[in-house]
VODOFI-30786 format. One line per field, with one value per residue (C-alpha): chain; residue in one letter; y, z, x; residue number from 1. Coordinates in Angstrom, 1 decimal, always signed. Layout:
BEGIN
kette <- (A; ...)
rest <- (A; ...)
yy <- (Y; ...)
zz <- (Z; ...)
xx <- (X; ...)
nr <- (NUM; ...)
REM end
This chain:
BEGIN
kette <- (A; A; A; A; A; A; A; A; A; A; A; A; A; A; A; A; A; A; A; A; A; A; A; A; A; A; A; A; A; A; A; A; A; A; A; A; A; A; A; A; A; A; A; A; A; A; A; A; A; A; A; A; A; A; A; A; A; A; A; A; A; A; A; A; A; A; A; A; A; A; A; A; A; A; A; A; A; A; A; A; A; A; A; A; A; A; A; A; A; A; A; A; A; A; A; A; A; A; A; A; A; A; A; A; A; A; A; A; A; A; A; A; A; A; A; A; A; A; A; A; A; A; A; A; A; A; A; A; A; A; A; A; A; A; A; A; A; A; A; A; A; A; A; A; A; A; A; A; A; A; A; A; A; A; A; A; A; A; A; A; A; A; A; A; A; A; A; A; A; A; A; A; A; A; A; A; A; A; A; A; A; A; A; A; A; A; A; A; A; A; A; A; A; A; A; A; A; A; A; A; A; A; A; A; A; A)
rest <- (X; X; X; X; X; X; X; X; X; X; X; X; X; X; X; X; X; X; X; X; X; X; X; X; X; X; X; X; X; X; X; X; X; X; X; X; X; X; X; X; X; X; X; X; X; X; X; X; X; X; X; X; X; X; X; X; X; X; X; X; X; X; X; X; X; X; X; X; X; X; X; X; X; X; X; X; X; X; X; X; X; X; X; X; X; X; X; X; X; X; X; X; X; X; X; X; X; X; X; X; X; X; X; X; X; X; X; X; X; X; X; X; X; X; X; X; X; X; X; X; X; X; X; X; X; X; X; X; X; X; X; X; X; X; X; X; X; X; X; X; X; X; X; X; X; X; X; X; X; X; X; X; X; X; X; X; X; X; X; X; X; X; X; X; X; X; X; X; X; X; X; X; X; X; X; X; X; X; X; X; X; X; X; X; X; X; X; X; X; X; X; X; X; X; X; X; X; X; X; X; X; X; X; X; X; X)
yy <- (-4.0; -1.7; -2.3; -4.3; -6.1; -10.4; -12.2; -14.9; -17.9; -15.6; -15.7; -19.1; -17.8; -16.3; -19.4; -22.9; -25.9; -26.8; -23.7; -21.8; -23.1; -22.9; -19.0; -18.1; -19.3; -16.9; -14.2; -15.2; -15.6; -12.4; -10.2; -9.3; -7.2; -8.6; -6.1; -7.5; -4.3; -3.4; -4.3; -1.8; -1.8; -1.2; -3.6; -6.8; -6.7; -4.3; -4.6; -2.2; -2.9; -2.4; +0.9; +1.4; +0.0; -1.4; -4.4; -5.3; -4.4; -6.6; -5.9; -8.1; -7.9; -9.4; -9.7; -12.6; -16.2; -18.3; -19.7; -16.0; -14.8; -17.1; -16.6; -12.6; -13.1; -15.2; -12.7; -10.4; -12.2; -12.8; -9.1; -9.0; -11.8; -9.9; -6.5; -8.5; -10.3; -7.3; -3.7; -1.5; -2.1; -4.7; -3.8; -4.2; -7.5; -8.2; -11.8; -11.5; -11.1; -13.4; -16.4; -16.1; -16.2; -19.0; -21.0; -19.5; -20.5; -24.0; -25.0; -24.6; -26.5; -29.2; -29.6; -30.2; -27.5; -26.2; -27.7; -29.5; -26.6; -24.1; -26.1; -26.4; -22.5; -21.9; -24.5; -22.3; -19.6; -20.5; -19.7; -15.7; -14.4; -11.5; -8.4; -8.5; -11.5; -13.3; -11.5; -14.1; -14.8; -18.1; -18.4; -15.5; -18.3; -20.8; -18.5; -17.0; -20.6; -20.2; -16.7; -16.6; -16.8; -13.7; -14.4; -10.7; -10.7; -11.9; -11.6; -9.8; -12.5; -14.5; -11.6; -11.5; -9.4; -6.0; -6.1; -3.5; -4.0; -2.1; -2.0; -1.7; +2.3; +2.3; +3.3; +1.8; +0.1; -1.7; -4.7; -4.3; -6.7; -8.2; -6.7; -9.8; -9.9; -6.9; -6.1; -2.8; -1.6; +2.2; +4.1; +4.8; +8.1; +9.7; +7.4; +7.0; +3.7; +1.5; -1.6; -4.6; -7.8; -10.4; -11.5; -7.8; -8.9; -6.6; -6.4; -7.3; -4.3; -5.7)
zz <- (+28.4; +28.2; +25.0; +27.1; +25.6; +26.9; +27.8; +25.8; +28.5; +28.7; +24.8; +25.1; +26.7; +23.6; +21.3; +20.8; +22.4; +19.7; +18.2; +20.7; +20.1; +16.8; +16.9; +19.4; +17.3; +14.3; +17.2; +18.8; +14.8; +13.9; +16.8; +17.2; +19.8; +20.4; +22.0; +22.7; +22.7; +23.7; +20.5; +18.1; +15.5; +12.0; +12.3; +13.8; +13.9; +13.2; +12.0; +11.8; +10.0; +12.1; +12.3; +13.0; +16.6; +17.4; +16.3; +14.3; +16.2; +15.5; +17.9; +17.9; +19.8; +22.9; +22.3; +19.5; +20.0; +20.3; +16.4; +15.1; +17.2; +15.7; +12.0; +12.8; +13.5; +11.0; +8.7; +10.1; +10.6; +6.7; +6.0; +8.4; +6.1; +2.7; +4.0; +5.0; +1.0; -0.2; +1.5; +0.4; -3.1; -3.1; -2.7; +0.6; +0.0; -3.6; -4.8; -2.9; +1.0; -0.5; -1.2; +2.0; +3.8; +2.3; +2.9; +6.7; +6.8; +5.5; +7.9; +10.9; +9.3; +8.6; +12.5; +13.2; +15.5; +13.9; +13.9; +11.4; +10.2; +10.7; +8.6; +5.8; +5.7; +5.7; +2.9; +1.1; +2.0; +0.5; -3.2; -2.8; +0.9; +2.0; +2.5; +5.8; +8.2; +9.0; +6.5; +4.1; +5.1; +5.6; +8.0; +10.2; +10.0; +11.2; +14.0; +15.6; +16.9; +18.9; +20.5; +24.1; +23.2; +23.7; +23.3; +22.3; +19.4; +15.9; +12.0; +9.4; +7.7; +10.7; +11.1; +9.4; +6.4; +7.9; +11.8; +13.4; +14.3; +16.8; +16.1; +18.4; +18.0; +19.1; +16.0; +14.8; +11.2; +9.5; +7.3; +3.7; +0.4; +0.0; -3.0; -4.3; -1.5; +1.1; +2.7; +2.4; +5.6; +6.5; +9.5; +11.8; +12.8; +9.7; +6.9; +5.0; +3.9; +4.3; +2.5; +5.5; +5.1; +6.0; +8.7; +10.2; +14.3; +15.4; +18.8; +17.4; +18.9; +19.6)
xx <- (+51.1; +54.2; +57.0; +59.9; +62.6; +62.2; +64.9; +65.9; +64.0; +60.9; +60.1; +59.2; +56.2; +55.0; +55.8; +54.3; +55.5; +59.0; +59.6; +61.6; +66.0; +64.8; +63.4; +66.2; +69.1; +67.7; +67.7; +71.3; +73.0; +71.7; +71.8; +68.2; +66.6; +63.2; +60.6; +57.4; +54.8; +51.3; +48.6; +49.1; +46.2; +47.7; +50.7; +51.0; +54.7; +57.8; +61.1; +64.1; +67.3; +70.7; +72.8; +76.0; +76.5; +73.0; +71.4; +68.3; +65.1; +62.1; +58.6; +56.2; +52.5; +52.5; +48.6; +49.0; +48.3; +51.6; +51.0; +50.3; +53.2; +55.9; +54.5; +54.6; +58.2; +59.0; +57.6; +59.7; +62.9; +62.5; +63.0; +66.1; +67.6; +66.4; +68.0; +71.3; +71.3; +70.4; +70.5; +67.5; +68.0; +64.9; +61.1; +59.1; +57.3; +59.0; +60.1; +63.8; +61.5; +58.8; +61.4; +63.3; +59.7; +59.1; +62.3; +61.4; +58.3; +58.9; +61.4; +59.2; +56.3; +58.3; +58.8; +55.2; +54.6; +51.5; +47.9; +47.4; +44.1; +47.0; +49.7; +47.5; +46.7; +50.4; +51.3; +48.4; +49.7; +53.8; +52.0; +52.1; +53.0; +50.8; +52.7; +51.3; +51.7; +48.6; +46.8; +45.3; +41.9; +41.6; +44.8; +43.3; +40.3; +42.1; +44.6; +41.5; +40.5; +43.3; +42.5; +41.0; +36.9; +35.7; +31.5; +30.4; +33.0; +32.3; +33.5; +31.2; +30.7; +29.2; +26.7; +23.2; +22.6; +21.2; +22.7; +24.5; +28.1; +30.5; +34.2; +37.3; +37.5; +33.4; +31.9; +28.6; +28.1; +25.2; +26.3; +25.3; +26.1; +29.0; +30.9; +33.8; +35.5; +34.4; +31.2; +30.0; +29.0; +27.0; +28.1; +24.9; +26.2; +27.5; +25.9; +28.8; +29.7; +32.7; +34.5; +35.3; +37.5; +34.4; +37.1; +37.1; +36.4; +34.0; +31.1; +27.8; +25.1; +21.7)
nr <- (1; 2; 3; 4; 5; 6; 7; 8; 9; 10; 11; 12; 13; 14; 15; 16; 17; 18; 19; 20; 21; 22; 23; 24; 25; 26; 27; 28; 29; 30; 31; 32; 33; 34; 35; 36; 37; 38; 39; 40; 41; 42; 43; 44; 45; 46; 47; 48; 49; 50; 51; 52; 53; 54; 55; 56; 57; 58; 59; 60; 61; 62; 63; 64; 65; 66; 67; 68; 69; 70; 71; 72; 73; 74; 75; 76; 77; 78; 79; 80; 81; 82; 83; 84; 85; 86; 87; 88; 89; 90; 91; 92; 93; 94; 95; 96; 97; 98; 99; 100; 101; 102; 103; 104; 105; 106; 107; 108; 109; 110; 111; 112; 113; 114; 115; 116; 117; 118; 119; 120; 121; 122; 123; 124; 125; 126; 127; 128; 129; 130; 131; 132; 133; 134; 135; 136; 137; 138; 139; 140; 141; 142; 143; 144; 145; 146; 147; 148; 149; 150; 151; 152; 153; 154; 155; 156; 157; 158; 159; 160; 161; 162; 163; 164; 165; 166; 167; 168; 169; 170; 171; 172; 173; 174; 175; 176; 177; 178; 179; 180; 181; 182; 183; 184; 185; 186; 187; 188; 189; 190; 191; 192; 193; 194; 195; 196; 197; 198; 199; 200; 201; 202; 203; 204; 205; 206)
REM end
């Protein structure tokens, strides 16, 4: 799926059922340009503050389900807000983003759009916002019951101790002992071993 920039009306493709006025009157107040883009593997979304005679650019992957999709851009929307308060003098993911995130995040729930097993991830969630969206472990959880099923794909931790795993990029692990809050896993071909998030979605290889 090539990057293209949606049209207002099309968004509401990409969000659950109540949440689109909402979404588009943060878009149409701030003068976003939304670009929905191919998966991209290290970030779920992007954003890019405004420079003199264009607007603010946030992309967002057009491969998420609608409920990860509006909390990507909310997460992203909240940095928009933070650089407008506050120009670059703030960090990344510091308190200043973190608060606006929240006050974000907390209007939308209050709506009822998510599920109730998704709501209660996010209200866990409003403690200490991950510097990346979706990234706490028990939200991705929760948001992956909303993916399309895909029967050959699993989490590490669903796997038995000892079975070999395939990831996206095609190369082949062995799951190991769990170390806190990773698995260590061994690559078959080169024997060097790797720390996994025990939500990591990987092929299981018979």
């Amino acid at each position: 799926m090539a990057a293209v920039e949606h049209p207002m009306q099309a968004l509401q493709h990409y969000l659950p059922e109540g949440s689109f006025e909402r979404a588009v009157h943060y878009l149409h107040t701030h003068k976003v340009h939304l670009t929905v883009t191919r998966e991209r593997k290290s970030v779920l979304g992007d954003y890019r503050n405004a420079v003199t005679g264009k607007n603010h650019r946030i992309s967002i992957n057009g491969n998420l389900n609608k409920y990860a999709f509006l909390i990507t851009l909310l997460h992203e929307l909240a940095h928009l807000l933070a650089f407008e308060k506050f120009g670059n003098r703030i960090a990344s993911h510091g308190n200043e983003w973190k608060t606006i995130y929240r006050r974000l995040l907390a209007d939308f729930i209050t709506t009822k759009i998510f599920p109730a097993e998704i709501e209660n991830a996010l209200r866990q969630s409003l403690q200490n916002p991950a510097a990346s969206s979706c990234a706490e472990d028990g939200l991705i959880r929760v948001l992956k019951l909303y993916d399309m099923q895909k029967e050959s794909f699993y989490f590490i931790e669903q796997l038995p101790a000892g079975s070999r795993f395939k990831t996206k990029e095609g190369k082949v692990y062995q799951k190991g002992v769990r170390l806190r809050k990773r698995y260590k896993c061994k690559e078959i071909k080169t024997g060097l071993e790797y720390l996994f998030s025990p939500v990591y979605e990987v092929e299981r290889v018979e």
